[in-house]
GUDOLUM-71695 format. One record per residue (C-alpha): y, x, z; chain. Coordinates in pm, whole numbers. Example, Ala and Ser with C-alpha at 12.3 -4.5 7.8 and 13.67 -1.06 7.14 Angstrom:
! residues 2
(site (-450; 1230; 780); A)
(site (-106; 1367; 714); A)
//
This chain:
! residues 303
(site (3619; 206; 2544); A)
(site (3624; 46; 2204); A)
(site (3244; -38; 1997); A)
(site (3257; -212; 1697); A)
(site (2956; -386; 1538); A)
(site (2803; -411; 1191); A)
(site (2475; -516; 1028); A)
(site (2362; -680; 668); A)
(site (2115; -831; 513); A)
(site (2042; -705; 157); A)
(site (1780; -992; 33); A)
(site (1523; -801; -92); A)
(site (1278; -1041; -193); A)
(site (895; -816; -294); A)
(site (850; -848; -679); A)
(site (634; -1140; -760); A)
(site (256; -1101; -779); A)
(site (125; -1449; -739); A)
(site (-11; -1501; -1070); A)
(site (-149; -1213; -1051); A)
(site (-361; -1201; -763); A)
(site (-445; -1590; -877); A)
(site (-572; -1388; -1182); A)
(site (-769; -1127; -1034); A)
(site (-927; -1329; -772); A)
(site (-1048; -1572; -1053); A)
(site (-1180; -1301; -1236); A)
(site (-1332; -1125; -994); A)
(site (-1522; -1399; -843); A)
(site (-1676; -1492; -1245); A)
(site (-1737; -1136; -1248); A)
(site (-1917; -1149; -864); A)
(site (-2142; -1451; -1040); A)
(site (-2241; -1293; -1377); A)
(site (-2362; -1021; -1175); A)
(site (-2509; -1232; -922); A)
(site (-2729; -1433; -1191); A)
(site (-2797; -1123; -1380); A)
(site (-2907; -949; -1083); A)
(site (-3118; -1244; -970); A)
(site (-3292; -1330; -1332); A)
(site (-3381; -948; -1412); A)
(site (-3486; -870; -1013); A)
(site (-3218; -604; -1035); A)
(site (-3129; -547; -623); A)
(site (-2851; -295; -743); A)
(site (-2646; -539; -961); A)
(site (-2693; -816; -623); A)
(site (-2585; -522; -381); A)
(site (-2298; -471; -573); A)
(site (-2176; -793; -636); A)
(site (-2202; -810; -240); A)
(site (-1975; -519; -299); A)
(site (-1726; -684; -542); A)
(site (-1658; -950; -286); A)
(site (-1494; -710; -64); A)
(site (-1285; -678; -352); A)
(site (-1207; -1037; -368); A)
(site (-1162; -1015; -11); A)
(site (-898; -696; -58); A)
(site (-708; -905; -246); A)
(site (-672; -1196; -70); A)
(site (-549; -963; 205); A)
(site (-311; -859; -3); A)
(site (-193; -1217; -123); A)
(site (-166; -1336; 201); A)
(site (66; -1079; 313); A)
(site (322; -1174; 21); A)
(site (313; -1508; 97); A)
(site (377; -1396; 482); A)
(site (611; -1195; 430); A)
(site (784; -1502; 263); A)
(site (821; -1712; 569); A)
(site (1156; -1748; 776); A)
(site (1207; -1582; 1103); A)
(site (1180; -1773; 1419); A)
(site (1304; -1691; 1766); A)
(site (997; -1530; 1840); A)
(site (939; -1319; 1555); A)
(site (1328; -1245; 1438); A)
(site (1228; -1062; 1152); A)
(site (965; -1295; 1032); A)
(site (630; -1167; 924); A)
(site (750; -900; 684); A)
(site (520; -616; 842); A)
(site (222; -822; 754); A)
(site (192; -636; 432); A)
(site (213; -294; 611); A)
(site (-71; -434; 798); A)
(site (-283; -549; 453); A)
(site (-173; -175; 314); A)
(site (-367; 10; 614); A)
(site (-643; -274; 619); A)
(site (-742; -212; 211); A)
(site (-667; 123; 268); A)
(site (-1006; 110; 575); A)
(site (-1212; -118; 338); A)
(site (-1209; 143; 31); A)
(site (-1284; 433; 259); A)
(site (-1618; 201; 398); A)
(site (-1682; 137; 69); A)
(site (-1640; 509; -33); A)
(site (-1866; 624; 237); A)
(site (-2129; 395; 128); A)
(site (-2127; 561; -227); A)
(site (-2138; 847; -120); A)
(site (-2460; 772; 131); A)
(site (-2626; 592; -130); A)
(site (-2557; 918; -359); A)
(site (-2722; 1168; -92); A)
(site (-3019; 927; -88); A)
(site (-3032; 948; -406); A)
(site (-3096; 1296; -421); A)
(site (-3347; 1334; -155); A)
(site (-3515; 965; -322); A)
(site (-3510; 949; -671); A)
(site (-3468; 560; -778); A)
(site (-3489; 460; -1140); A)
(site (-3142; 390; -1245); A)
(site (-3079; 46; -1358); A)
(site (-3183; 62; -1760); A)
(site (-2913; -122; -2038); A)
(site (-2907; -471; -1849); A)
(site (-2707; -334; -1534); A)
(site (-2528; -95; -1826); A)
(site (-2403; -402; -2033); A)
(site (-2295; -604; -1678); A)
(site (-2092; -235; -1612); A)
(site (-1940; -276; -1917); A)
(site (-1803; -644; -1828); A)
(site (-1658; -536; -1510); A)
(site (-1477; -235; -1649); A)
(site (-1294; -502; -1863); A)
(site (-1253; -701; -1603); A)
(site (-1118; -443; -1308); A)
(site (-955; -287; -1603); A)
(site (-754; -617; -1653); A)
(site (-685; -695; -1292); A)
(site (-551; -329; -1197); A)
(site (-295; -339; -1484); A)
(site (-157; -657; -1366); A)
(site (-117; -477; -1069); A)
(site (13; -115; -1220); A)
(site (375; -182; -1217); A)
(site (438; -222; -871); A)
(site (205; -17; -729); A)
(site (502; 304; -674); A)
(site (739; 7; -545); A)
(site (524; -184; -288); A)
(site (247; -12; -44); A)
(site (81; -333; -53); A)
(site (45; -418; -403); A)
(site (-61; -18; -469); A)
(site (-387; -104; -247); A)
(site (-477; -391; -464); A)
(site (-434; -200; -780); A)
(site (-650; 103; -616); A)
(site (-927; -194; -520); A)
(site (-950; -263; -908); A)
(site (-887; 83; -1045); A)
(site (-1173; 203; -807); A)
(site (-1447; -33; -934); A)
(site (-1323; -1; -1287); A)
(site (-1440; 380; -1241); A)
(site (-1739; 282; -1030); A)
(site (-1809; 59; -1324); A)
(site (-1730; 358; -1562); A)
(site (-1970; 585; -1398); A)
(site (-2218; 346; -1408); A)
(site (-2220; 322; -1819); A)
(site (-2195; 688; -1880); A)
(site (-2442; 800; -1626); A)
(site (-2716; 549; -1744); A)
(site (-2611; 696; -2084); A)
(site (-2654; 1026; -2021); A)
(site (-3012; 944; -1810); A)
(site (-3161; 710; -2093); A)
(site (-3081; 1054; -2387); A)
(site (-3180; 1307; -2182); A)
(site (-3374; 1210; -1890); A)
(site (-3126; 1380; -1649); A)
(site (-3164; 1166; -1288); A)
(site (-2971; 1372; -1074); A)
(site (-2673; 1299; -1332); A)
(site (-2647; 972; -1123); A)
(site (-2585; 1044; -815); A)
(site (-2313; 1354; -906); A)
(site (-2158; 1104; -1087); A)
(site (-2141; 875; -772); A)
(site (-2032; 1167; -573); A)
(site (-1760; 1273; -832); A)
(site (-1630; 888; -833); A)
(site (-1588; 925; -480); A)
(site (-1391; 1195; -477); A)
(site (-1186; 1075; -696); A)
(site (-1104; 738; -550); A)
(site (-1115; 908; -192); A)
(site (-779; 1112; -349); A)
(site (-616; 804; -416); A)
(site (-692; 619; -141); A)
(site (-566; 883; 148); A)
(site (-198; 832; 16); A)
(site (-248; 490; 62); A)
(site (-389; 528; 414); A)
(site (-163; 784; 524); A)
(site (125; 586; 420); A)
(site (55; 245; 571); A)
(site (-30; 408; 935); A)
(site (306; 615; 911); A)
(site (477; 241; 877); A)
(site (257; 75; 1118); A)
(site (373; 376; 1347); A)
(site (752; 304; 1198); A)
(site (784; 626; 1075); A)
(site (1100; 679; 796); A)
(site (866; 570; 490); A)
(site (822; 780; 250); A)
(site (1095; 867; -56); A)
(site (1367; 799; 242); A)
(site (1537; 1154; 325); A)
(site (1627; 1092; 668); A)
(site (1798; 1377; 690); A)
(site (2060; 1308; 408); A)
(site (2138; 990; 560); A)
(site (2273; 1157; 875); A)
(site (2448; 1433; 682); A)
(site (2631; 1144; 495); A)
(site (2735; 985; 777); A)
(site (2845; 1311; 968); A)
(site (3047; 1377; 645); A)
(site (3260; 1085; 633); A)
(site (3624; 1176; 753); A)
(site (3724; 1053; 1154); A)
(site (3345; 1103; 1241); A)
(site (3266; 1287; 1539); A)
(site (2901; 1257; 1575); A)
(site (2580; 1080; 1476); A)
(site (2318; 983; 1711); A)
(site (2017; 722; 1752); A)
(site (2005; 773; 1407); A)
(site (1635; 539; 1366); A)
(site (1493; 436; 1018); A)
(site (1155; 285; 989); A)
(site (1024; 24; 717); A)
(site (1045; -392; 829); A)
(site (750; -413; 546); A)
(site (594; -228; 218); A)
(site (974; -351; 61); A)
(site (1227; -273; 276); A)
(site (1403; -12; 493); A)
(site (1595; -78; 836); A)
(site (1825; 170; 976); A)
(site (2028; 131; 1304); A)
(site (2259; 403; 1418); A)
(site (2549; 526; 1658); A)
(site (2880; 696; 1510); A)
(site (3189; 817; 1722); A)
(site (3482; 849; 1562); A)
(site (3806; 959; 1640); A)
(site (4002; 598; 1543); A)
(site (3855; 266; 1493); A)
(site (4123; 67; 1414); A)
(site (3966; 42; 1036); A)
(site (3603; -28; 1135); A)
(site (3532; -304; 940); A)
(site (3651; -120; 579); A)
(site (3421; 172; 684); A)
(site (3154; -85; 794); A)
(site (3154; -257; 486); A)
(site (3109; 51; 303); A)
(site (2845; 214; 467); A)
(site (2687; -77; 453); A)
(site (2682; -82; 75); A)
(site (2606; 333; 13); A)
(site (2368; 294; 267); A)
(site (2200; 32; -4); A)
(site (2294; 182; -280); A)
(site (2259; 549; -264); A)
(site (1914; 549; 24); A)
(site (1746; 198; -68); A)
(site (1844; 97; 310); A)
(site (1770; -256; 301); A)
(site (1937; -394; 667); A)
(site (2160; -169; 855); A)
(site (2274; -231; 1164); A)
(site (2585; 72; 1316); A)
(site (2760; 46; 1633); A)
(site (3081; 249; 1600); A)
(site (3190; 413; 1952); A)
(site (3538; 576; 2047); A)
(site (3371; 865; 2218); A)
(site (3464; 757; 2550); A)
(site (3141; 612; 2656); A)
(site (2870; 803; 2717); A)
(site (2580; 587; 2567); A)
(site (2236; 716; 2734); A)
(site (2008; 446; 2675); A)
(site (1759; 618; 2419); A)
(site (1744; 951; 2398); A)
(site (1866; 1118; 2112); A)
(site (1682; 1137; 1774); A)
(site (1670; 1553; 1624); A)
(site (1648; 1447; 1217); A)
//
């Protein structure tokens, strides 16, 4: 019986993002006060209620900010691979808080229709116009990473989703104020909802398959073994296992038995760099067998 060992460590470091969020919270909360004192000053209890609403945002991205940092610190002997799946954990936790917040537009647009409420006249339009800007802002500091990391794509969808909210809120009172049209606000609360509900269930669907340690999504787990079962003096791939270590990066382990190992540290070396190169596989870790031991511990993985 003959096993030989190999792992690496690609350092994969997230892009960064704190300027950003530094940004975006600041913003946010100036935006959470102007509507606050407008809301206050003109007795307006939709412009409070939603800048009760906007701190959730703040909130969202704090989550989100937190997890970076995290997912910065060094492993210790108790958590050997650090905190890296806290940002899987702020992914599926922004991805809950839209949905809330999505359910509560859409109550509040059902209530609507059986309760007409005057909608909130050019005041509450011209505070909607401010936080368009400034969601607007925030989301596009936020837009370049958001196909890279899970966690950065649910901050951008916070501020993309009240930038529309926002948006809604202008062309709806619009629309009301030239034509007298009251039931165009609640559709257009409904339609919002929809919309953002689309983006969000990636997001959610996403973060529980890596909380779960499913093979994250874009990684063809099925290529990867066909790869591996192609490479010459290979006999068989098995406990083949690839799940995400956070938003950023992608662990594989995996058996081979081949039919000579005397050059096992050549072929480790270079799986270890296709692996990296050609499926984004940040940290693999292969034990190479000789075929002579039966290894039963887990059963075998179908890909």
């Amino acid at each position: 019986m003959s096993h030989g060992h190999g792992h690496q460590h690609h350092h994969h470091e997230p892009a960064q993002y704190g300027k950003a969020f530094a940004a975006g919270i600041g913003l946010n909360i100036l935006f959470v006060a102007v509507e606050a004192i407008y809301g206050f000053f003109s007795d307006s209890l939709s412009l409070l209620a939603d800048a009760g609403h906007n701190l959730s945002d703040v909130l969202g991205l704090i989550i989100a900010w937190a997890a970076v940092w995290l997912g910065k610190k060094l492993p210790t002997k108790k958590r050997t691979y650090g905190y890296k799946k806290s940002s899987v954990m702020a992914a599926l936790l922004n991805a809950i808080i839209l949905l809330i917040a999505i359910g509560a537009i859409f109550v509040e647009a059902v209530q609507r229709f059986a309760h007409p409420e005057p909608v909130a006249g050019k005041t509450v339009m011209i505070v909607a116009v401010i936080g368009i800007v400034i969601n607007t802002i925030t989301a596009l500091l936020f837009m370049s990473g958001r196909k890279t990391d899970l966690n950065i794509r649910g901050a951008f969808l916070h501020m993309a989703a009240d930038a529309l909210v926002s948006l809604g809120v202008v062309i709806a009172g619009a629309i009301i104020l030239f034509t007298g049209w009251e039931w165009v606000d609640p559709v257009t609360s409904i339609l919002i909802a929809v919309v953002i509900f689309a983006g969000t269930w990636g997001l959610l669907r996403e973060s529980a398959d890596l909380s779960l340690d499913a093979v994250p999504a874009g990684v063809d787990a099925g290529a990867i073994k066909t790869y591996l079962e192609q490479i010459p003096t290979v006999l068989n791939v098995h406990d083949l296992h690839i799940w995400g270590m956070s938003t950023t990066e992608t662990i594989l382990t995996v058996h081979i038995v081949r039919s000579q190992i005397e050059d096992n540290d050549q072929l480790l070396e270079k799986l270890e760099k296709e692996l990296h190169d050609k499926f984004g596989i940040e940290h693999a870790t292969i034990q190479i067998e000789k075929g002579t031991y039966a290894c039963g511990l887990a059963p075998d993985n179908k890909v």
